[in-house]
N, C-alpha and C positions, 0 to 999 in steps of 0.2 A: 832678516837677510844677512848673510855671510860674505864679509868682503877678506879674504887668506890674504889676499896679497896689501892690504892698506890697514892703518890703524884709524883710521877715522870713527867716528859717533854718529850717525845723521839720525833727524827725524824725520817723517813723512811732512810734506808738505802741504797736504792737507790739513796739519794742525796749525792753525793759524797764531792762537794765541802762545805770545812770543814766553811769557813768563812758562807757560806748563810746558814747551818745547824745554829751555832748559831744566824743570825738572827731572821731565823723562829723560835726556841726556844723561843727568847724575846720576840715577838709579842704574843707567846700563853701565858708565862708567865703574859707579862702586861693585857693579857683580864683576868685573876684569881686575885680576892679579897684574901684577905690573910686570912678570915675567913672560905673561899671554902675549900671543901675536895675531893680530889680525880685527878689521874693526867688522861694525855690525849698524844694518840700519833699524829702527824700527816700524814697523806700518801702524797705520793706525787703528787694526784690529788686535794690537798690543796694548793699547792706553791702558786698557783695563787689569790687565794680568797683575797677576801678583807678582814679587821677588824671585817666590818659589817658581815660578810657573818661565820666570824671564832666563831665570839659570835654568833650568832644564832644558831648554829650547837653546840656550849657549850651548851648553855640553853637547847635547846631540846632534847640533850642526857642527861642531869640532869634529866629533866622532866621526860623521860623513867624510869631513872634508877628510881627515887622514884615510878612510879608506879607501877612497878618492887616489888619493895619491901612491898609497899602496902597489894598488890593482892597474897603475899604469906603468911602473918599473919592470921593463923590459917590453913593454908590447908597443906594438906598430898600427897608425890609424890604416885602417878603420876598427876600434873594439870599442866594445859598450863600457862604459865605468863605471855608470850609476844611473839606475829607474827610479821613477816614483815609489810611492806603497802600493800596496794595496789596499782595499777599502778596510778589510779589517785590521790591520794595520795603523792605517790614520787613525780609527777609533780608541787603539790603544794609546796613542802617544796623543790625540786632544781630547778626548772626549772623557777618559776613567779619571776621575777624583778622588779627592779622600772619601769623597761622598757613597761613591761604586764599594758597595761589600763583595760582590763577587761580578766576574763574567762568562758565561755559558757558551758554551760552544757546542756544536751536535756533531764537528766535523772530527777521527783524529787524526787525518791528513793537517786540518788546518789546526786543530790543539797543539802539535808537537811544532808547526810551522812558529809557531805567535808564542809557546813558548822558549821558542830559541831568540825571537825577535827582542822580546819582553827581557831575557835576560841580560841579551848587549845592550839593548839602548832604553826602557821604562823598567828598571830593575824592581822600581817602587811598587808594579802592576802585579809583578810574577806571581805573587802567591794568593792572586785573585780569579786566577784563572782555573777553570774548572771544564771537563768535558763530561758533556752531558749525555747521558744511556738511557735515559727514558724512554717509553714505547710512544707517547703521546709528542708530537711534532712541535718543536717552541716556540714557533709566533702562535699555534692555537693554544698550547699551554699558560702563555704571558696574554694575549688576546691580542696580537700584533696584527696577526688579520685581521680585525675589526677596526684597527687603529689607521689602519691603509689605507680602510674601504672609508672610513669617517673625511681621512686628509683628501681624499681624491671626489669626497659629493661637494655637491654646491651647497645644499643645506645641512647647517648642522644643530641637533637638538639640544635643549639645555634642561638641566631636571627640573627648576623651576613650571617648565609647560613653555617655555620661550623659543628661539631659533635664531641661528645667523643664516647668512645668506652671503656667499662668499663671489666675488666675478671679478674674472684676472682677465685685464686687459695689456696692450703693450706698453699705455704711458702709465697704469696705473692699478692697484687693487683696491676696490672698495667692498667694504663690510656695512651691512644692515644688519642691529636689531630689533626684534622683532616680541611682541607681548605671545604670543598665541591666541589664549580665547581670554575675552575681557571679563574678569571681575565685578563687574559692577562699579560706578563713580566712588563711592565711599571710600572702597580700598586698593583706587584702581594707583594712586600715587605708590602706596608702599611696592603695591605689585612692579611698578615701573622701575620703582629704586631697587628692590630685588634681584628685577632681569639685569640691569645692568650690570649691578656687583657682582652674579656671576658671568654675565659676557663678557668683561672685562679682563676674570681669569683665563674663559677659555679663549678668548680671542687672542691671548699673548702666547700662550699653550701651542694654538695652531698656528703660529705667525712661525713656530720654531718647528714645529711637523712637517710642515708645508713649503719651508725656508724661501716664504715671501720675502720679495725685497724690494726697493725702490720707493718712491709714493705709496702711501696707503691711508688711505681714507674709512676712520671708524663714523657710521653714524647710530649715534645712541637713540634709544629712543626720548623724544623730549621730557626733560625736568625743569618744573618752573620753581621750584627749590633748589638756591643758589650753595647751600652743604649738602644736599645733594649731587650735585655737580663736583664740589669739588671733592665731597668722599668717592665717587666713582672714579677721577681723574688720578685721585693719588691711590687707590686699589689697582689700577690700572698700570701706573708708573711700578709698583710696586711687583707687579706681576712680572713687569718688564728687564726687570735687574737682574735676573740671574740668566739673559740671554746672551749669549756669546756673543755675540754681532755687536756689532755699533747701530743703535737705536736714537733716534732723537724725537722728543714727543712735544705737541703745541699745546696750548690753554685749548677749551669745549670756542669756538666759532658763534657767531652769531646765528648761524642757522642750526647750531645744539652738533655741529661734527668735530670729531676730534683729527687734525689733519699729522701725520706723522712719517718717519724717513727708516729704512733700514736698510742697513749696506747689502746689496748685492755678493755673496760669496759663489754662489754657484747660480747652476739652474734649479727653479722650483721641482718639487716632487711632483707637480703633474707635467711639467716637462719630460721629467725622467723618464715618469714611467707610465705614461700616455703619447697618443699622437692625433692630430685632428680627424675629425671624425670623416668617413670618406661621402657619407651621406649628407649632410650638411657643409664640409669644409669648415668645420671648428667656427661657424655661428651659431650652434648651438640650435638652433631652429631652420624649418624645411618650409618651403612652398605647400599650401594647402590642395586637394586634387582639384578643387574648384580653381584654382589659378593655374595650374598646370593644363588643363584642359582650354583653358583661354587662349596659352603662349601656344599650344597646338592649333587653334584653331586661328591665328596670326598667321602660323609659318605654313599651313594647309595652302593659304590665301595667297599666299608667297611665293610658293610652291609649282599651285594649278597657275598661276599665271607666266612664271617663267619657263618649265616648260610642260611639253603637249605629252602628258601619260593619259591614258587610255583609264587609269584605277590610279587611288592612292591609299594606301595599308598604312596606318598608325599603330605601330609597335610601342605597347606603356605597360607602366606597374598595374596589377591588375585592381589598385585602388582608385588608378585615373580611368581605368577603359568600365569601372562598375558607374563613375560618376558619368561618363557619356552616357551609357546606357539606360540612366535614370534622370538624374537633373537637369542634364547639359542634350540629353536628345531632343529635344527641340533644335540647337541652337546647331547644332550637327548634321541635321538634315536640312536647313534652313543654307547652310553653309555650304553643300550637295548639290543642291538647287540652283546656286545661284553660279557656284564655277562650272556646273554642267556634268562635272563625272563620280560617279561613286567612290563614300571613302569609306573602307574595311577598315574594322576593328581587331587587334589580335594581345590578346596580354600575353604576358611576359616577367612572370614571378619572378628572374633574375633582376628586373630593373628595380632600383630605386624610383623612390616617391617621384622625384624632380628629371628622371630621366625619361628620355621618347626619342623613338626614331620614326622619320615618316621614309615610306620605302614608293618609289613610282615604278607600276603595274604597268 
């Protein structure tokens, strides 16, 4: 963060330990020239950054702030001064590394856009940018479709024969894994220390796909071999380093889970680019037609006794009016009988599983 108007240094307050406060203080101090005006704070999704990475983030919030100030020499509010990026955008200035050999574009609206951006403010990027002519579309060329479809299932498979088992709640995410089919006792331990060591890559893989954050709960499946343990614990920590985020990892629990933290940055990728289901309401599961036919045959009762209709028509999916018609006919004429007037059956392909109306005749 950019403070133009103060010279000050701060650090996030969230870093509590007083000693590594003032080191990250020195490090931003020694990247400022002593002819520089203006101070900077840092958060504490900076701990990590390198030198390089802390000066380039000076320069380019410089850079802003002058055009900032540029672009308001002679105008009168109300004018805009300064928007955010946009998404590709942000990808160039946090996300390309030395690591990034090239980046592909399929748009040249947006090639000529990103390299105009690239040249004023990530100069380092420009000659990594490339626009792409291919006939074949680049998330199926790179296999990003299938990358999507993996971030967004609940299950995900692992080569070994293994699987996770992902479920995002509000206070928390927990992970299961899982053996597949068993081995047999003789080599069912190697097979166990196997799944792990690779759950552990891909579980840190998808914590970054999926931009999990808060609580997260891994639970392994149990090893009663204690370098066991902790060779999975440190594959796991090790998996975890090259993630941008602030991460904090526990020792394996006495009941074999690893309990762990990561900062919130945004919304998860099934937030993005999902929304609860309209058939369930995002529990993931629906009433069976056998219990829906029950909650009908409650509010039937409900119904014939408050007031005096002549017929009463139950409008349902045509999987609850097939279960009257078969299992629950008994308990439907039975229910006929006893309020005195006939009740009509009518589906209704539009309804959902959990939906019904009763209509009085």
């Amino acid at each position: 963060m950019y403070l133009p108007q103060d010279d000050h240094v701060g650090i996030s307050q969230r870093i509590l330990d007083e000693e590594a406060r003032e080191k990250l203080r020195s490090r931003i101090q020694a990247l400022l020239s002593p002819e520089d005006h203006g101070g900077f704070i840092l958060r504490t999704v900076g701990c990590e950054a390198t030198d390089e990475e802390l000066a380039a983030d000076i320069a380019y919030l410089r850079r802003i702030w002058q055009e900032i100030k540029q672009r308001s020499v002679g105008m009168f509010p109300p004018v805009l001064l300064h928007h955010d990026l946009t998404l590709a955008q942000r990808v160039l200035r946090d996300l390309v590394t030395e690591d990034t050999t090239s980046v592909l574009i399929d748009s040249r609206e947006n090639f000529q856009k990103l390299k105009v951006f690239a040249q004023e403010y990530v100069p380092q990027v420009n000659d990594r940018l490339t626009h792409y002519t291919g006939d074949r579309p680049l998330f199926e060329l790179h296999g990003i479709e299938e990358e999507i479809q993996k971030a967004l299932a609940r299950r995900v498979d692992l080569k070994s024969g293994g699987y996770l088992i992902f479920d995002q709640t509000e206070a928390m995410t927990t992970i299961d894994v899982n053996t597949g089919g068993f081995v047999g006792a003789r080599n069912f331990n190697d097979t166990i220390f196997k799944t792990n060591l690779e759950a552990a890559l891909t579980v840190a893989h998808q914590l970054r796909l999926r931009n999990l954050g808060g609580i997260i709960i891994v639970d392994f499946i149990d090893m009663d071999d204690e370098q066991h343990q902790a060779a999975v614990l440190e594959e796991f920590k090790k998996a975890l380093a090259s993630d941008r985020t602030r991460v904090t990892v526990s020792e394996f629990t006495q009941l074999g889970l690893i309990e762990m933290t990561r900062k919130r940055t945004r919304e998860s990728l099934a937030h993005v680019l999902c929304e609860p289901c309209p058939t369930c309401s995002g529990r993931g599961e629906i009433k069976t037609a056998q219990t829906v036919c029950y909650e009908i045959l409650r509010e039937l009762l409900r119904e014939a006794r408050q007031f005096a209709a002549r017929e009463l028509r139950v409008i349902a999916s045509p999987s609850v009016i097939d279960m009257f018609l078969e299992e629950e006919a008994q308990g439907l004429t039975m229910l006929s009988d006893f309020i005195g007037r006939p009740v009509s059956l009518h589906p209704e392909s539009g309804y959902m599983q959990e939906q019904f109306d009763i209509v009085l005749m």
